[in-house]
C-alpha positions as CSV (number, residue, x, y, z in Angstrom):
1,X,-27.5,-1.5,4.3
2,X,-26.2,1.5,3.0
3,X,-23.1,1.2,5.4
4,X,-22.1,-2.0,3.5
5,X,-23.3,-0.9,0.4
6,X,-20.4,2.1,0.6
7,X,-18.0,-0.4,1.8
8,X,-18.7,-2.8,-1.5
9,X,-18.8,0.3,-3.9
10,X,-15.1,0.7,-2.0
11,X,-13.6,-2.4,-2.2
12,X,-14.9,-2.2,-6.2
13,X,-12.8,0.8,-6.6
14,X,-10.1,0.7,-4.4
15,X,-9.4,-3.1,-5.9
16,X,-9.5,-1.6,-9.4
17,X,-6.7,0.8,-8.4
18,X,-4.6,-1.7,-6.9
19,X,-4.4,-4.1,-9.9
20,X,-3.8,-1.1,-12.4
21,X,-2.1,2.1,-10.8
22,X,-1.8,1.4,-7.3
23,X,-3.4,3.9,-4.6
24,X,-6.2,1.5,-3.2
25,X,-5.9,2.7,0.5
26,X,-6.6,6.3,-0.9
27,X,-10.4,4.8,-1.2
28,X,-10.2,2.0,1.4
29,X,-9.2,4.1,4.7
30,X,-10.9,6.9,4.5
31,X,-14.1,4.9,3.3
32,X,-13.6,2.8,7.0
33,X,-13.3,6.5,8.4
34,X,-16.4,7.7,6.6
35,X,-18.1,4.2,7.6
36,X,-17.9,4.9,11.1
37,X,-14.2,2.8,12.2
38,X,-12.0,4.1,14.4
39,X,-8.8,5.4,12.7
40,X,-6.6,2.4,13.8
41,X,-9.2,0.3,13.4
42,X,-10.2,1.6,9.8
43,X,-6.5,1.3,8.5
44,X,-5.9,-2.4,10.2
45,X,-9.5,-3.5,9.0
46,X,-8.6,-1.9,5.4
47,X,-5.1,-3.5,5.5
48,X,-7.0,-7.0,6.1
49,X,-9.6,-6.3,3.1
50,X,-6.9,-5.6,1.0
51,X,-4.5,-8.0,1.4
52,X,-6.1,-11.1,-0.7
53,X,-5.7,-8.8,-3.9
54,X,-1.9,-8.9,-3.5
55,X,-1.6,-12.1,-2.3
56,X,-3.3,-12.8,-5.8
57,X,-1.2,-10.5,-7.8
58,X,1.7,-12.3,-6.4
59,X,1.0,-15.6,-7.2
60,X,0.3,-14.3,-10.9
61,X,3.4,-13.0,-11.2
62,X,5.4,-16.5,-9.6
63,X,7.7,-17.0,-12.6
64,X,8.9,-13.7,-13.1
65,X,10.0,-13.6,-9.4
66,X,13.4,-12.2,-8.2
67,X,15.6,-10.3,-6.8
68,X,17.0,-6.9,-6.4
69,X,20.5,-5.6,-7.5
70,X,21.6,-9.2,-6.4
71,X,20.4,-9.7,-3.3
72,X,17.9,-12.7,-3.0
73,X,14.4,-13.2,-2.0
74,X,15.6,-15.6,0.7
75,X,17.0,-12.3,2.5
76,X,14.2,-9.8,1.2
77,X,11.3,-11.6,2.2
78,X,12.1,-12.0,6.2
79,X,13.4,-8.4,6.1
80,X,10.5,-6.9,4.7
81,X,8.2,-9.1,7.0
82,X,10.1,-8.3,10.3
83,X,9.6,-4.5,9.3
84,X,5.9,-5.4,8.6
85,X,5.6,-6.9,11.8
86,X,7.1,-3.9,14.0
87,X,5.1,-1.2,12.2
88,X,1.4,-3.0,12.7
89,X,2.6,-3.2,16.4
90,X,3.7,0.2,16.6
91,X,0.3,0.9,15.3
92,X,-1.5,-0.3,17.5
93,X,0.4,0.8,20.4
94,X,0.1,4.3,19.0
95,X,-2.3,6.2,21.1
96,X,-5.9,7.3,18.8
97,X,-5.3,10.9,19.1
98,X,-1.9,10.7,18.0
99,X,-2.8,8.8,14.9
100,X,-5.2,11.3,13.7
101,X,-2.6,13.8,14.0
102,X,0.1,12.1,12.0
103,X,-2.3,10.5,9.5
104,X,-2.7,13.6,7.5
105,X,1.1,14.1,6.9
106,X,1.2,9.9,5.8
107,X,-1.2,10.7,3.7
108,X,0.5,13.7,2.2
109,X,3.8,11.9,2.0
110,X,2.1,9.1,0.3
111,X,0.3,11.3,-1.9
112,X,3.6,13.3,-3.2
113,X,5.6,9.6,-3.6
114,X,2.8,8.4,-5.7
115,X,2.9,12.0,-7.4
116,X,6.4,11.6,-8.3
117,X,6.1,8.1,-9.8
118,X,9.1,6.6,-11.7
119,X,10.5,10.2,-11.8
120,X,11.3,9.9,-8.4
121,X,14.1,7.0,-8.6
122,X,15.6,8.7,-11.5
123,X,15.9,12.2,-9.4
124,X,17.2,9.9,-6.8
125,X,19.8,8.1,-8.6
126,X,21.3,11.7,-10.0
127,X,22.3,12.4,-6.4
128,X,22.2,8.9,-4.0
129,X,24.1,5.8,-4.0
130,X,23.6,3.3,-1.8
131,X,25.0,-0.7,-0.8
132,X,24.0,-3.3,0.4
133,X,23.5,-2.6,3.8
134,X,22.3,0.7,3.3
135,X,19.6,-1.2,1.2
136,X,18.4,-3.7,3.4
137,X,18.3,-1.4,6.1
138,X,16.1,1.2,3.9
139,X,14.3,-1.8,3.0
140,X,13.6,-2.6,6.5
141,X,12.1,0.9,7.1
142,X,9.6,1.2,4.0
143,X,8.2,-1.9,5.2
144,X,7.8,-0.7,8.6
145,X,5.7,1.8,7.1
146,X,3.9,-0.6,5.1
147,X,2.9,-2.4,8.0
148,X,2.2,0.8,10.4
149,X,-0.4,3.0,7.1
150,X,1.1,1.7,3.3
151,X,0.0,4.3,1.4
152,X,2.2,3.9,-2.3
153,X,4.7,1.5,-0.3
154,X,5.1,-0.1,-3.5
155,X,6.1,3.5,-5.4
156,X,8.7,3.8,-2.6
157,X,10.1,1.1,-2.5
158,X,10.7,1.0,-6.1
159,X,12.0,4.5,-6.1
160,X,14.7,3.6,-3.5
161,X,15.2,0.3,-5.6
162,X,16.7,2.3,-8.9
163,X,19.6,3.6,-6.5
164,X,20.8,0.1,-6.4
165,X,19.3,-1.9,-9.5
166,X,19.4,0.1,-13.1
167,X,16.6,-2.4,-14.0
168,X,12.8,-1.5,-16.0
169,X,10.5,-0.7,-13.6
170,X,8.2,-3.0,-15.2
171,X,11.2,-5.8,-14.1
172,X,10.6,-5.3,-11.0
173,X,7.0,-5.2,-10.3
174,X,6.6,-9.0,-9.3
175,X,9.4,-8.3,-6.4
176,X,7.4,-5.3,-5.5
177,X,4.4,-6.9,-5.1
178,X,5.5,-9.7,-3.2
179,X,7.4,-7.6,-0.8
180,X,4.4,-5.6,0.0
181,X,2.6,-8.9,0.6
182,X,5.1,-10.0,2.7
183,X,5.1,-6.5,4.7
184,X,1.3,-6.5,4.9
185,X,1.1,-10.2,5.7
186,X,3.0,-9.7,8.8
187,X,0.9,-6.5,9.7
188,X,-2.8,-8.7,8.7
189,X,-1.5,-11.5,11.5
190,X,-0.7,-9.3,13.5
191,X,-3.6,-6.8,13.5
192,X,-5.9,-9.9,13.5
193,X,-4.1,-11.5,16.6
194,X,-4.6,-8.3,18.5
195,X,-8.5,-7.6,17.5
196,X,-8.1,-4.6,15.7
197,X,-10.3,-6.1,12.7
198,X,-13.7,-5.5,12.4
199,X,-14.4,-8.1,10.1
200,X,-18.1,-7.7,8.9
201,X,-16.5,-4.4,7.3
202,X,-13.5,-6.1,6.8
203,X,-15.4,-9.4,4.5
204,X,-17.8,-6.6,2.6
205,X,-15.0,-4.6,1.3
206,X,-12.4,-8.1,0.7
207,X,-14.8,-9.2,-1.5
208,X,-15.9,-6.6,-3.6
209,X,-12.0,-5.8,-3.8
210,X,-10.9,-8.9,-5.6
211,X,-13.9,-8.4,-7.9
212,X,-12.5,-4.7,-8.5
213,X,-9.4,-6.0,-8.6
214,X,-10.0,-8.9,-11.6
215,X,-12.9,-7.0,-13.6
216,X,-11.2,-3.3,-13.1
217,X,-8.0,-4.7,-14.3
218,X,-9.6,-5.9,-17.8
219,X,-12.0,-2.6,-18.1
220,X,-9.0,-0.5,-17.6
221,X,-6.7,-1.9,-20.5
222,X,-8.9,0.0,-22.7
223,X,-8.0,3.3,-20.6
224,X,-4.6,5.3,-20.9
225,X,-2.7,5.0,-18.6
226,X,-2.5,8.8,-18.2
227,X,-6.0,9.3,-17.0
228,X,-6.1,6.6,-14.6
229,X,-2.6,7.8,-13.0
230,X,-4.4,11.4,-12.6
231,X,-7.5,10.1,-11.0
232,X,-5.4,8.3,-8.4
233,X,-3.5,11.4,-7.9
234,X,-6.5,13.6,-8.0
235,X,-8.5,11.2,-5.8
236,X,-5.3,10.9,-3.0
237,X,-5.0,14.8,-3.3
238,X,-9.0,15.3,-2.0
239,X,-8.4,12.8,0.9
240,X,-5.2,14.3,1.8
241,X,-6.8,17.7,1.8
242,X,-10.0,16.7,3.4
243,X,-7.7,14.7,6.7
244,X,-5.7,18.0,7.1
245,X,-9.3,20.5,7.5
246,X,-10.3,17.8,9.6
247,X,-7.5,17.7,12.1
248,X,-6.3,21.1,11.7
């Protein structure tokens, strides 16, 4: 009981962050770790819990859908699920011990991105410009890593977005969360095609995440947005820390 219980209190959490700052994986993974999972297995099983809430964010944000810098959904959407698709399989093809070496420095990486925030696109844009192709092909790889760990694929993908499009960040939340649907979606079919689910965990963390995700959402309007963005950062910082004394 207590291993589910710690997988609810999770999801609770982790879809909280997820609906207001982002950074639900930070709680997620390391909670499938903590729960006994297998590192591959905790980040497919945690991708698969997960993925309802943005399918669900997504749908509520349906009429403000578009796309970026001019370049359509229609070409978006199968880029960001073929690079979806390739990183869940090069996940699971990665051997165990190598995953536990690199997943401290994916968390770090994650962990900075999410650090730097909107701040990051506009130090970008000071010294980058990129086209179209450069674009879809950057695109390609951010979802490749959205399908192979996530961690603040939405932050980096908007950061490399404000090289191309001058638009609010706000503006462009819908595209971002339906691209990192898309990018996950391929990874969930994937990940659940292959076995690498362990769905009792997986079903007592989903739920509790859409819960997180609805009620969290409405409890955290009344929070500044300051403090929450800290505790993700603070939170992301601990796990980061506590992977490296782990592997290293």
């Amino acid at each position: 009981m207590l291993h589910y219980l710690l997988l609810v209190l999770a999801g609770l959490l982790a879809g909280t962050m997820n609906a207001v700052a982002g950074g639900g994986s930070f709680v997620s993974f390391p909670t499938m770790v903590l729960a006994g999972l297998p590192p591959i297995a905790a980040n497919a099983t945690s991708t698969v819990a997960l993925f309802p809430g943005t399918i669900a964010s997504t749908w509520a944000y349906r009429e403000d859908l578009r796309g970026i810098a001019g370049i359509g959904l229609k070409v978006l959407l199968p880029v960001s699920l073929g690079g979806g698709l390739v990183g869940a399989i090069l996940l699971l093809v990665t051997p165990g011990a190598a995953f536990d070496l690199v997943i401290p420095w994916l968390l770090l990486l994650a962990t900075l991105t999410f650090l730097g925030g909107r701040h990051l696109g506009d130090w970008l844009r000071r010294y980058v410009r990129i086209g179209r192709s450069a674009f879809l092909a950057i695109q390609f790889i951010l979802s490749i890593y959205g399908g192979y760990f996530g961690g603040a694929i939405g932050l980096m993908m908007m950061a490399v977005w404000t090289l191309i499009d001058t638009s609010e960040l706000k503006a462009m939340a819908p595209t971002r969360t339906a691209l990192v649907s898309a990018a996950n979606g391929a990874a969930v079919l994937c990940f659940a095609a292959a076995g690498a689910v362990w769905w009792p965990e997986m079903l007592a963390m989903m739920l509790s995440a859409i819960a997180g995700g609805y009620y969290g959402a409405r409890f955290a309007r009344h929070l500044p947005p300051t403090v929450l963005r800290w505790f993700v950062v603070a939170l992301s910082a601990t796990v980061t820390a506590a992977f490296f004394l782990r592997h290293y």
